[in-house]
N, CA, C and O atoms as a GROMACS GRO file, in nm:
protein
  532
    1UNK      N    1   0.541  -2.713  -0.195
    1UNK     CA    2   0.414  -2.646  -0.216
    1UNK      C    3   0.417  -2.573  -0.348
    1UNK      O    4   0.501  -2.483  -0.359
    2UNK      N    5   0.314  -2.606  -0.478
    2UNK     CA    6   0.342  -2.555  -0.536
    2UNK      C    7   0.190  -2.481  -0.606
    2UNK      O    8   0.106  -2.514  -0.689
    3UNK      N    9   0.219  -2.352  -0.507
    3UNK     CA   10   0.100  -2.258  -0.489
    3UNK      C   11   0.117  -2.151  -0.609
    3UNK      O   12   0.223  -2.129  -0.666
    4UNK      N   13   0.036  -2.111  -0.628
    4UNK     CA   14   0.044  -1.932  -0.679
    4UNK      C   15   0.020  -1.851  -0.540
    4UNK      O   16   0.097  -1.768  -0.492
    5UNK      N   17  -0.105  -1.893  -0.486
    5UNK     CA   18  -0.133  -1.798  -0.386
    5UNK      C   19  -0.014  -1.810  -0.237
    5UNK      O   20  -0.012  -1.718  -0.156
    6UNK      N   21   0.041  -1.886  -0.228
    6UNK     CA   22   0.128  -1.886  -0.094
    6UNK      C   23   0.293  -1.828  -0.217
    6UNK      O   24   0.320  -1.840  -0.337
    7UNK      N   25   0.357  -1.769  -0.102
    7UNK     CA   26   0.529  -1.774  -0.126
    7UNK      C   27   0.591  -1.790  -0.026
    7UNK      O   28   0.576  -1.726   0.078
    8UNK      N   29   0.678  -1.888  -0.046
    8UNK     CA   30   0.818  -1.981   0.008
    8UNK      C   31   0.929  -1.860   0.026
    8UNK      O   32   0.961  -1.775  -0.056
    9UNK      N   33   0.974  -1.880   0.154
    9UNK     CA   34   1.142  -1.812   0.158
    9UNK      C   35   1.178  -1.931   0.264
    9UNK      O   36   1.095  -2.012   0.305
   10UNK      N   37   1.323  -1.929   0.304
   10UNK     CA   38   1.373  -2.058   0.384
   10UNK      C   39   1.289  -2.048   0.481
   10UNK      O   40   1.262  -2.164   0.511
   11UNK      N   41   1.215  -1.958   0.568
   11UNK     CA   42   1.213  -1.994   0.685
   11UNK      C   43   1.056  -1.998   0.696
   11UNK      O   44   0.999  -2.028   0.801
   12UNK      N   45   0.986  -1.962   0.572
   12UNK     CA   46   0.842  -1.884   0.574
   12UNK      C   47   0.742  -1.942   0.472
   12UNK      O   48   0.813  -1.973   0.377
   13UNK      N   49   0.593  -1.977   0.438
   13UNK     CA   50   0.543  -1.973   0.389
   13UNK      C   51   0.403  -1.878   0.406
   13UNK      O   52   0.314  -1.931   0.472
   14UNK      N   53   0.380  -1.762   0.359
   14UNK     CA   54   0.302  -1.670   0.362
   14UNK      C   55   0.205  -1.627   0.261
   14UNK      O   56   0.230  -1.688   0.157
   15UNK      N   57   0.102  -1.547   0.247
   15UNK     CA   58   0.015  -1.458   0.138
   15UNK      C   59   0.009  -1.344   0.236
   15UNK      O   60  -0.024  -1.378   0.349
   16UNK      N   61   0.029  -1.246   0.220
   16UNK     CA   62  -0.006  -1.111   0.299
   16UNK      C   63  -0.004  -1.042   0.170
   16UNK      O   64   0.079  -1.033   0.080
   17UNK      N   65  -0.194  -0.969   0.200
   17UNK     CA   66  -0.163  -0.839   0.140
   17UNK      C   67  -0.214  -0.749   0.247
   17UNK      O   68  -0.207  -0.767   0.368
   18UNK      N   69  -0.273  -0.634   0.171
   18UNK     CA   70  -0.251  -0.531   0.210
   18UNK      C   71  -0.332  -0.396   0.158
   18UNK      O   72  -0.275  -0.312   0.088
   19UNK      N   73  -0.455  -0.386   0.193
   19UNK     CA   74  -0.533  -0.320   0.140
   19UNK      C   75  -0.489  -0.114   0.181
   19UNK      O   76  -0.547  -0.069   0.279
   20UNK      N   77  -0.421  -0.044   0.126
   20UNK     CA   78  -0.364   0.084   0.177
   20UNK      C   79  -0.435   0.204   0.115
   20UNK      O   80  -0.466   0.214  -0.004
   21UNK      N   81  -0.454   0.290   0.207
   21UNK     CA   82  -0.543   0.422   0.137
   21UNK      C   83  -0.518   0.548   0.219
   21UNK      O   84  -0.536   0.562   0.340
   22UNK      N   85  -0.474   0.634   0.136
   22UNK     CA   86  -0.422   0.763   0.204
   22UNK      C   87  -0.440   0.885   0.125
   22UNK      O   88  -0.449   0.866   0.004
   23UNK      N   89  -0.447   1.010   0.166
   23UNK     CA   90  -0.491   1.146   0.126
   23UNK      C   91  -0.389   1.260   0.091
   23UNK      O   92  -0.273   1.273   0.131
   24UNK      N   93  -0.467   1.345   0.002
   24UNK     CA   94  -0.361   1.492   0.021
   24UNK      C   95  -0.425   1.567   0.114
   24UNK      O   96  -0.544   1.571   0.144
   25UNK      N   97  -0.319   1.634   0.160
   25UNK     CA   98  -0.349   1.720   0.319
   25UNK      C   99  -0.451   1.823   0.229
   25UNK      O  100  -0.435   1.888   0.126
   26UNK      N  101  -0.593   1.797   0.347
   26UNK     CA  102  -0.715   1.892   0.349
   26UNK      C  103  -0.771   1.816   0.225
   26UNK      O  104  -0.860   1.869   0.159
   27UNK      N  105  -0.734   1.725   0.200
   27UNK     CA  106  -0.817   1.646   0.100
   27UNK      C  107  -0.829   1.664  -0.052
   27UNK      O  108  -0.910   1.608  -0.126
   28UNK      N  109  -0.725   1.763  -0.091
   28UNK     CA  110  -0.703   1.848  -0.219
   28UNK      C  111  -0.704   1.775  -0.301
   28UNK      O  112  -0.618   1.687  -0.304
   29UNK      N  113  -0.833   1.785  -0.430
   29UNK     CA  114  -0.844   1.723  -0.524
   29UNK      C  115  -0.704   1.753  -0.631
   29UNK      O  116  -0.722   1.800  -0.744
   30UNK      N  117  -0.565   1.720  -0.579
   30UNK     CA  118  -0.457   1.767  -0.666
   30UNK      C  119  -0.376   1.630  -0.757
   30UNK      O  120  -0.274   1.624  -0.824
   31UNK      N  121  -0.489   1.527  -0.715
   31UNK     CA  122  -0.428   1.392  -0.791
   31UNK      C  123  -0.477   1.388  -0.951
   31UNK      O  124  -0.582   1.333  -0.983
   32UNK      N  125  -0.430   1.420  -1.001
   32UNK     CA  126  -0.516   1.485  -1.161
   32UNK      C  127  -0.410   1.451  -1.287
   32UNK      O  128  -0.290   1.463  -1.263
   33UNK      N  129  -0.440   1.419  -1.384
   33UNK     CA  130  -0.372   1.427  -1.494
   33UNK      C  131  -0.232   1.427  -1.520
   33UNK      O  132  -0.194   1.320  -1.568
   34UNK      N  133  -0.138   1.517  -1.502
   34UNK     CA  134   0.024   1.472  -1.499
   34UNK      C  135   0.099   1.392  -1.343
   34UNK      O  136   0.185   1.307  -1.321
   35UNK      N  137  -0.007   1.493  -1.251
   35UNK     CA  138   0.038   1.471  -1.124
   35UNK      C  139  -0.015   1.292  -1.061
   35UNK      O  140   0.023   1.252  -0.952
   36UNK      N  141  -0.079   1.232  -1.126
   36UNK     CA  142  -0.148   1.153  -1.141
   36UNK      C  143  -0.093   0.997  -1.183
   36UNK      O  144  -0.099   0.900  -1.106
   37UNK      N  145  -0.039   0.994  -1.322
   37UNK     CA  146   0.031   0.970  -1.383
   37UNK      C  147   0.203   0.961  -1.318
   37UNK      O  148   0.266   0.855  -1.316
   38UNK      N  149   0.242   1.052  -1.284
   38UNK     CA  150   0.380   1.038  -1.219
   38UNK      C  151   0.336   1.007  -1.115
   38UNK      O  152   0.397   0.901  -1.101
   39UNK      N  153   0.258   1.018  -1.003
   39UNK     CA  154   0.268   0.929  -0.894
   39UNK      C  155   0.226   0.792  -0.925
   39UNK      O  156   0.265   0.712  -0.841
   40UNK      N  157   0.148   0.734  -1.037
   40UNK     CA  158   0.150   0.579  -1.056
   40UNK      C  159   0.269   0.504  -1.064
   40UNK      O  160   0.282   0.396  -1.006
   41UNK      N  161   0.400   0.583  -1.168
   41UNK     CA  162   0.530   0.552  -1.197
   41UNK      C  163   0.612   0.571  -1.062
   41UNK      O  164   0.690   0.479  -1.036
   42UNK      N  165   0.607   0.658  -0.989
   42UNK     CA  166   0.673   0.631  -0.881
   42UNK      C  167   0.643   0.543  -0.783
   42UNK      O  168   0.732   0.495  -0.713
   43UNK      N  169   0.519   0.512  -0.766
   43UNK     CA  170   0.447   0.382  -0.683
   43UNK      C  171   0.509   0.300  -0.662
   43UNK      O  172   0.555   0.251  -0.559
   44UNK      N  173   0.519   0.265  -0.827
   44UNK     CA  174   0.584   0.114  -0.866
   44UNK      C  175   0.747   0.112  -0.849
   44UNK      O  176   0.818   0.016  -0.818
   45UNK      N  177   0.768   0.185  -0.864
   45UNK     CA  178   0.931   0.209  -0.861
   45UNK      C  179   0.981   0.185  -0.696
   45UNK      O  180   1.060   0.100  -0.655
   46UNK      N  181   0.919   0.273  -0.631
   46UNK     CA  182   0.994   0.267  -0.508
   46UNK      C  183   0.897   0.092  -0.475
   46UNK      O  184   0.967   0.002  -0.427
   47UNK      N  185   0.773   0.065  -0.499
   47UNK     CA  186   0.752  -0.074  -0.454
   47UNK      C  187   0.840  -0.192  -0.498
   47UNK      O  188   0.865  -0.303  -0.452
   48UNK      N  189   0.873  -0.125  -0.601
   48UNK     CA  190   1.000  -0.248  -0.674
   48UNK      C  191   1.130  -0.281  -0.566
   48UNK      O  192   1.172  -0.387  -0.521
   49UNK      N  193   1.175  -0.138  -0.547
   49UNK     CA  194   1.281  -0.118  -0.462
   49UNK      C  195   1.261  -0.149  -0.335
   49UNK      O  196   1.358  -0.135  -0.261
   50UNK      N  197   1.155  -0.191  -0.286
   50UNK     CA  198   1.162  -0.244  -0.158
   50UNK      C  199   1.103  -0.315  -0.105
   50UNK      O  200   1.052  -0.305   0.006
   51UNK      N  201   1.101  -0.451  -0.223
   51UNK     CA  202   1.008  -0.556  -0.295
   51UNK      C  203   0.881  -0.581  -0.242
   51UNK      O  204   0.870  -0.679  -0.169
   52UNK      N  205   0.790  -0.516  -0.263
   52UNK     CA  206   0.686  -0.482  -0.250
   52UNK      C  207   0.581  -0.500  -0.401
   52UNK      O  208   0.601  -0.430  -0.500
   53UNK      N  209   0.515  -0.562  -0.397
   53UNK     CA  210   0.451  -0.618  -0.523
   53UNK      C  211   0.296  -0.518  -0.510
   53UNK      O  212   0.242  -0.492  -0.402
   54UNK      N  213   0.251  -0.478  -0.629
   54UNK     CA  214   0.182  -0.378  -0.614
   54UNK      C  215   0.045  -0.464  -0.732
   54UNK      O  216   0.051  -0.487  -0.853
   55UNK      N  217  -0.031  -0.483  -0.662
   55UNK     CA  218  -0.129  -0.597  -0.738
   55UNK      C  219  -0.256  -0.541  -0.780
   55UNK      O  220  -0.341  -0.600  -0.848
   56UNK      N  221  -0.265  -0.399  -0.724
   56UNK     CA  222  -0.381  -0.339  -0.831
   56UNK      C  223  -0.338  -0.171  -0.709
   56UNK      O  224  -0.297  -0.155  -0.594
   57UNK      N  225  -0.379  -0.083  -0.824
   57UNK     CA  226  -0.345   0.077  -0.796
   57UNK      C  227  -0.487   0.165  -0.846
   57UNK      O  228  -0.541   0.177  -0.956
   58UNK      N  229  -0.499   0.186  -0.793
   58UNK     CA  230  -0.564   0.310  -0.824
   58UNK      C  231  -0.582   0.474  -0.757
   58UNK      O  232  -0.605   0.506  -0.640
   59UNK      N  233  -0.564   0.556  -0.872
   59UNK     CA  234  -0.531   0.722  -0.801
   59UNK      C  235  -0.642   0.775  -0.827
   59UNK      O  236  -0.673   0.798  -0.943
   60UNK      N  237  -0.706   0.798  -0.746
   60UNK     CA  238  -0.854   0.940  -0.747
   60UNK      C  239  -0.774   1.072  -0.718
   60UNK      O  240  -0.664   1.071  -0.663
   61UNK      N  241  -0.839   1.187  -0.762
   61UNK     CA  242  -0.815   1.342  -0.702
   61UNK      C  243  -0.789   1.369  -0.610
   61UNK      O  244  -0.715   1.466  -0.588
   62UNK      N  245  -0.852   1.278  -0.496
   62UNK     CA  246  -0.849   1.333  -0.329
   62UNK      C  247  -0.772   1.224  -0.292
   62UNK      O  248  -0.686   1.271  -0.219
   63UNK      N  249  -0.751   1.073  -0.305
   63UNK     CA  250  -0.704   0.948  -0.270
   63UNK      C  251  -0.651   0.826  -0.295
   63UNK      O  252  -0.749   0.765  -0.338
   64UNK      N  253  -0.579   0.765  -0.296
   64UNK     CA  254  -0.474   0.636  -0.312
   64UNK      C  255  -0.523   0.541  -0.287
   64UNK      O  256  -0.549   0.522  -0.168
   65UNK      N  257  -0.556   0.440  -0.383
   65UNK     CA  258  -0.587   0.301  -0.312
   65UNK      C  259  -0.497   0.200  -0.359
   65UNK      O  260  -0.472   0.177  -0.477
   66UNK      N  261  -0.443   0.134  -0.243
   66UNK     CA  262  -0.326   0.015  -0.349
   66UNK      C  263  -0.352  -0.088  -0.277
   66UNK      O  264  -0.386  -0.074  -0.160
   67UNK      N  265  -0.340  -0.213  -0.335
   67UNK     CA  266  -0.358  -0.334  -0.300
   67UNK      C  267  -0.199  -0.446  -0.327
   67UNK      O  268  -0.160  -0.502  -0.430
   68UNK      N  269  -0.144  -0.444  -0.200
   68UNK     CA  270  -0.008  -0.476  -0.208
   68UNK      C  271   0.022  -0.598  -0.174
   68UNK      O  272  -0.069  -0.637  -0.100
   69UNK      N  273   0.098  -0.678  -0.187
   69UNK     CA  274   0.165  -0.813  -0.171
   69UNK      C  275   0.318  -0.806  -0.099
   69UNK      O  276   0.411  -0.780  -0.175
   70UNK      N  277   0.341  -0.822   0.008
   70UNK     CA  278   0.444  -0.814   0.073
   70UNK      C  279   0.507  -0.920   0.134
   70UNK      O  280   0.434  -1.018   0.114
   71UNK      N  281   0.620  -0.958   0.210
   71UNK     CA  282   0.714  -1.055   0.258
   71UNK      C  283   0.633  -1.008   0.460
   71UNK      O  284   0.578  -0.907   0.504
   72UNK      N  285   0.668  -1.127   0.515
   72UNK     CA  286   0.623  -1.095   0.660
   72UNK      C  287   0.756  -1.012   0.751
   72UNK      O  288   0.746  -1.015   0.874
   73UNK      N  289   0.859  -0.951   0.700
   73UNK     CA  290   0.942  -0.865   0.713
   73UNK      C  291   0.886  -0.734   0.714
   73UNK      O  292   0.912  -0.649   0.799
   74UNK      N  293   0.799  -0.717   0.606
   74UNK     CA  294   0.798  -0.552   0.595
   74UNK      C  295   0.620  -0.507   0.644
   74UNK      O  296   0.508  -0.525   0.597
   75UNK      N  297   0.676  -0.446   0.755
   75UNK     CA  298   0.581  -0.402   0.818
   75UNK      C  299   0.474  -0.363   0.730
   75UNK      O  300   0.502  -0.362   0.610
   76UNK      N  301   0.314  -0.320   0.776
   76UNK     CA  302   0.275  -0.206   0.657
   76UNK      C  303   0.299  -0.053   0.706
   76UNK      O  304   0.293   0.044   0.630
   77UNK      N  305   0.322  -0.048   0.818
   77UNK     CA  306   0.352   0.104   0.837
   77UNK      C  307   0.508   0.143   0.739
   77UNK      O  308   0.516   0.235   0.658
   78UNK      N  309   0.599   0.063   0.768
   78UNK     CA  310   0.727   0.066   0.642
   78UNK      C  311   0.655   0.072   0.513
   78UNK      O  312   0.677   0.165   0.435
   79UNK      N  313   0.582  -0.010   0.489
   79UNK     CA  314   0.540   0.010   0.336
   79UNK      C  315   0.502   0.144   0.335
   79UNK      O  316   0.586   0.218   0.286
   80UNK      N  317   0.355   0.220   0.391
   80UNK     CA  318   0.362   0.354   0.393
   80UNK      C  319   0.405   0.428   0.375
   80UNK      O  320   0.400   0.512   0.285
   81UNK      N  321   0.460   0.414   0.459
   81UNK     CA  322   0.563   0.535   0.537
   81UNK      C  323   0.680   0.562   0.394
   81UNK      O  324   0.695   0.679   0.359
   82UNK      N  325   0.772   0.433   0.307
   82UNK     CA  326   0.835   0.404   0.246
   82UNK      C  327   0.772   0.528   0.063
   82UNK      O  328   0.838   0.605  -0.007
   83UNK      N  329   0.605   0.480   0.058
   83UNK     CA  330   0.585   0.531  -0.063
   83UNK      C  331   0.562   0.662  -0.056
   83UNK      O  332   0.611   0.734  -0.143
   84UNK      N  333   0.475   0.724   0.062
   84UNK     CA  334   0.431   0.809   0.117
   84UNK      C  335   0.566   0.907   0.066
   84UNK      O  336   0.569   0.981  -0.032
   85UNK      N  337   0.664   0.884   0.158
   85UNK     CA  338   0.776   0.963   0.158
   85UNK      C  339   0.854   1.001   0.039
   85UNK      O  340   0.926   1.100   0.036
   86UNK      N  341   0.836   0.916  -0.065
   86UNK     CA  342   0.919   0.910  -0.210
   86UNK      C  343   0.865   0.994  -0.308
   86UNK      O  344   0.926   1.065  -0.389
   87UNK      N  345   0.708   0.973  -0.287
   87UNK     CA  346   0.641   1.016  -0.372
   87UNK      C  347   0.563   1.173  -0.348
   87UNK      O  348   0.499   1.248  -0.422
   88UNK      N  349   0.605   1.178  -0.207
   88UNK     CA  350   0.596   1.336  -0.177
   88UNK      C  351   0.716   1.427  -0.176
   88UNK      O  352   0.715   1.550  -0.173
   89UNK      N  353   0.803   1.356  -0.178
   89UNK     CA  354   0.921   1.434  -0.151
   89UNK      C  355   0.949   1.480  -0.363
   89UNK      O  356   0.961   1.592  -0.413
   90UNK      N  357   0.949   1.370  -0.420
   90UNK     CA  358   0.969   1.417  -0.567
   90UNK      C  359   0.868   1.418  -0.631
   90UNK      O  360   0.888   1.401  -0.751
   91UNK      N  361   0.725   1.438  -0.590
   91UNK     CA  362   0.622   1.492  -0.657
   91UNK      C  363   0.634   1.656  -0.646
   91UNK      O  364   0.616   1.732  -0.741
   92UNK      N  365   0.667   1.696  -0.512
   92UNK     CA  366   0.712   1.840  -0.444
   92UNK      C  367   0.809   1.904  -0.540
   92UNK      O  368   0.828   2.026  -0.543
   93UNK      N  369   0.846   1.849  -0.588
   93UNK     CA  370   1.014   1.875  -0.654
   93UNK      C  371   0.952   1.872  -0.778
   93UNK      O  372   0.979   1.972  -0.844
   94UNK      N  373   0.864   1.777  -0.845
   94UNK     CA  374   0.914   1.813  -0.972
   94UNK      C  375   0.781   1.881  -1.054
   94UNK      O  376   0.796   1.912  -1.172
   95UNK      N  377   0.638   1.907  -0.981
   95UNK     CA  378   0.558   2.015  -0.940
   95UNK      C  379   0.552   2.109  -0.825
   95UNK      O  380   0.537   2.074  -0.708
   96UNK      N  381   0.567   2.256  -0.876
   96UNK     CA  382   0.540   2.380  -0.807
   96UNK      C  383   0.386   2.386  -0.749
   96UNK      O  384   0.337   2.421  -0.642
   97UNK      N  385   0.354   2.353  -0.826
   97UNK     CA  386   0.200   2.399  -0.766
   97UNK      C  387   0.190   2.261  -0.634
   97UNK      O  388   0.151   2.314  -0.529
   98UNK      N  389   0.207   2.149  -0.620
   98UNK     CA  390   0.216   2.116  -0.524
   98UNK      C  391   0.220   2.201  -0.389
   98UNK      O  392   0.132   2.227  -0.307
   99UNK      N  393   0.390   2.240  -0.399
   99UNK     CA  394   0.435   2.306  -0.327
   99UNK      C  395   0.355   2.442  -0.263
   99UNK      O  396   0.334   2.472  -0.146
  100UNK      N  397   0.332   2.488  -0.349
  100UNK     CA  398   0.225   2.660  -0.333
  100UNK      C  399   0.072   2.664  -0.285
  100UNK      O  400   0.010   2.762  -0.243
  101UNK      N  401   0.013   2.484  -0.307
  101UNK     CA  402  -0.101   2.494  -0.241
  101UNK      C  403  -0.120   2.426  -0.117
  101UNK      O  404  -0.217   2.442  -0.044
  102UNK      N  405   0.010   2.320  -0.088
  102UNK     CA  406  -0.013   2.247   0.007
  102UNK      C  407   0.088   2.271   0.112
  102UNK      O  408   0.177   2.330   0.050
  103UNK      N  409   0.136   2.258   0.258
  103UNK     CA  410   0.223   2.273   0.337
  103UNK      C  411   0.290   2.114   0.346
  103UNK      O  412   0.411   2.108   0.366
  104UNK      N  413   0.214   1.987   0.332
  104UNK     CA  414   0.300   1.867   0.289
  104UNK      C  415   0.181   1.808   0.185
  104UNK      O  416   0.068   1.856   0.190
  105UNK      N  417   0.213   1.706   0.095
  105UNK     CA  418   0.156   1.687  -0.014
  105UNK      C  419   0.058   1.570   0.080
  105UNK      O  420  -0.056   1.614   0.098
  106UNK      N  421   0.074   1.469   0.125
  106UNK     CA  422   0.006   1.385   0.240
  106UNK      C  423  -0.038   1.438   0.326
  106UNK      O  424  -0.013   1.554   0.359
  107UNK      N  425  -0.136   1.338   0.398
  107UNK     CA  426  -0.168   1.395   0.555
  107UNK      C  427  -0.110   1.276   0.614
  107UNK      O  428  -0.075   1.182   0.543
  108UNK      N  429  -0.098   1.275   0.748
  108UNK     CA  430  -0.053   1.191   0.855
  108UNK      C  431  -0.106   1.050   0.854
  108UNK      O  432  -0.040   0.958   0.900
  109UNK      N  433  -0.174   1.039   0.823
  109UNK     CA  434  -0.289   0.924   0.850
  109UNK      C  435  -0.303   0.857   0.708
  109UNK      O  436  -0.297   0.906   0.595
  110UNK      N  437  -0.326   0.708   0.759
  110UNK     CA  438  -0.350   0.624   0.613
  110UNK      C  439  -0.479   0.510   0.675
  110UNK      O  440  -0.504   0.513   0.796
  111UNK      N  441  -0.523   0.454   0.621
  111UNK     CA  442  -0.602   0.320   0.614
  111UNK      C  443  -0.535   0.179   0.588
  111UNK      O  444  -0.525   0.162   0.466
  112UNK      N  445  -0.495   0.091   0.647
  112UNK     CA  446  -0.507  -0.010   0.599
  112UNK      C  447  -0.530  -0.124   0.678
  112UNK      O  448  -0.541  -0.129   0.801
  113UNK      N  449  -0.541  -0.263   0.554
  113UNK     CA  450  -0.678  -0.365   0.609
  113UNK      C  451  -0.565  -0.489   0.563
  113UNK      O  452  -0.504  -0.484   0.456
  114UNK      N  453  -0.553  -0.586   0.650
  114UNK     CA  454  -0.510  -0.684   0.550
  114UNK      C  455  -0.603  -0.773   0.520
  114UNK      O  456  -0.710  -0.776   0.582
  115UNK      N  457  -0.573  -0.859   0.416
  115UNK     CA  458  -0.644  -0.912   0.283
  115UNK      C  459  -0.573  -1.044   0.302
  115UNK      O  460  -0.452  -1.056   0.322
  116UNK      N  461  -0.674  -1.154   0.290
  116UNK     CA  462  -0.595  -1.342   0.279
  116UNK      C  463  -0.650  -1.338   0.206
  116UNK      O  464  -0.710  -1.246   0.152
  117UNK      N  465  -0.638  -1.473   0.184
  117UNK     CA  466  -0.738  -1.539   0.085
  117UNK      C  467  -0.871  -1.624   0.112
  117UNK      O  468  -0.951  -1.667   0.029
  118UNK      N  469  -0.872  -1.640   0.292
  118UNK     CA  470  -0.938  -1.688   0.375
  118UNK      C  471  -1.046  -1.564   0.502
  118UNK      O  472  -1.001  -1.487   0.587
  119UNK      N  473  -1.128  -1.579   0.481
  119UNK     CA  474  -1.256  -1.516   0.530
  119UNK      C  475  -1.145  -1.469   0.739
  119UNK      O  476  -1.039  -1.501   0.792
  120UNK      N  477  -1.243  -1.398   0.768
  120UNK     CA  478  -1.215  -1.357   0.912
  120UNK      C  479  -1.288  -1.481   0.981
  120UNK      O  480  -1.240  -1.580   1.038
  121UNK      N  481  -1.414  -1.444   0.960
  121UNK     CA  482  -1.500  -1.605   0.999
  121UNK      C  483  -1.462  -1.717   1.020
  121UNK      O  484  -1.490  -1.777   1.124
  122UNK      N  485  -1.352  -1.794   0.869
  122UNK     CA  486  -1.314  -1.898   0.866
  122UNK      C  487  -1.223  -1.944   0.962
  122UNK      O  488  -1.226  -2.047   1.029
  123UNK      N  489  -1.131  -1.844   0.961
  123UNK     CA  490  -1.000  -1.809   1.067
  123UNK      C  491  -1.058  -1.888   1.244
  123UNK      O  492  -1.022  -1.983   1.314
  124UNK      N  493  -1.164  -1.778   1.252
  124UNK     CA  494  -1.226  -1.748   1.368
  124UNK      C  495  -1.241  -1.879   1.436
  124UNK      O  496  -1.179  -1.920   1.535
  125UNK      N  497  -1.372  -1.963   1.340
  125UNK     CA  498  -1.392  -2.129   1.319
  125UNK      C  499  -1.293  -2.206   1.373
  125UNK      O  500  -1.278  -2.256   1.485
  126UNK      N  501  -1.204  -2.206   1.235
  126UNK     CA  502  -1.091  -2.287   1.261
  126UNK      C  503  -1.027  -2.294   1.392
  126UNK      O  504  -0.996  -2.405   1.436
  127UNK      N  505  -1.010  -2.212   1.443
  127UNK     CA  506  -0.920  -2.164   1.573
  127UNK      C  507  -1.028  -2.217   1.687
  127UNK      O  508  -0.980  -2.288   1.776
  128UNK      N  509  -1.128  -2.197   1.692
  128UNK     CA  510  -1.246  -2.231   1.816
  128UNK      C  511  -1.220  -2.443   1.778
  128UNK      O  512  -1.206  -2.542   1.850
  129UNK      N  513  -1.225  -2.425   1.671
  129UNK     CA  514  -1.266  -2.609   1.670
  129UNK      C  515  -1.121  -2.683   1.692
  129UNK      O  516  -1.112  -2.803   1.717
  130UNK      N  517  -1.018  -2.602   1.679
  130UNK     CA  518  -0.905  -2.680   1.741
  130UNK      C  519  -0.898  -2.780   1.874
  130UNK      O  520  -0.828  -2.878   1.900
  131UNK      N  521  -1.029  -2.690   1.968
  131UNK     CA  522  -1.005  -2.779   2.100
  131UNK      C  523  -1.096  -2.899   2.096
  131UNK      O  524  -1.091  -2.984   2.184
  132UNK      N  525  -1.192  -2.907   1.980
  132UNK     CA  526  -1.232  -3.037   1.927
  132UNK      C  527  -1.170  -3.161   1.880
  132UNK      O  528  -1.215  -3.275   1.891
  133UNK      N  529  -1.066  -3.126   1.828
  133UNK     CA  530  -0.964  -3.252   1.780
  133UNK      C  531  -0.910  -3.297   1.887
  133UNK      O  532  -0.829  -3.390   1.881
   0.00000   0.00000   0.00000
């Protein structure tokens, strides 16, 4: 198979993404300018590290939106849970004011949707007309 959109491992041929969106606790417009900036660089870093392909990012003031490419191994709550944790723990650390306005830099809760390349509909179809053949 020689796709862009599918990837091959021995046992697997897959596309999973991964539409992810999550907050600062009480919704604190604290995603801004330096703080902003270093959480894009850490994104990518820990997504590197836990091969996690990061296919479009974007940081608002109040919220995270990433659009991820993953292996059918890694859960998306692991993915979460994985950036969530990296990027609060040394955003905390290497801004004070973090620390002084917020009690954790996240809230509990995230959003996410997965993403094919194939409609819900189509899926849906396909699967009903099987007992036609």
């Amino acid at each position: 198979m020689n796709n862009n959109r599918w990837t091959t491992s021995n046992k697997a041929v897959y596309n999973l993404g991964y539409h992810i969106i999550w907050c600062p606790k009480y919704r604190r417009k604290v995603l801004v300018d330096d703080v902003e900036a270093r959480l894009k660089e850490l994104l990518h870093e820990k997504a590197a590290e836990i091969g996690v392909a990061i296919e479009t990012l974007e940081v608002l003031p109040e919220h995270v939106h990433l659009f991820v490419k993953a292996t059918p191994t890694k859960a998306p709550h692991y993915i979460v849970q994985q950036l969530k944790g990296y990027t609060s723990r040394t955003l905390r650390q290497e801004f004070k004011s973090l620390r002084s306005r917020l009690p954790t830099l996240w809230t509990r809760s995230y959003y996410v949707e997965s993403v094919g390349h194939i409609s819900e509909a189509s899926i849906k179809k396909y699967i009903e007309e099987q007992k036609n053949k």
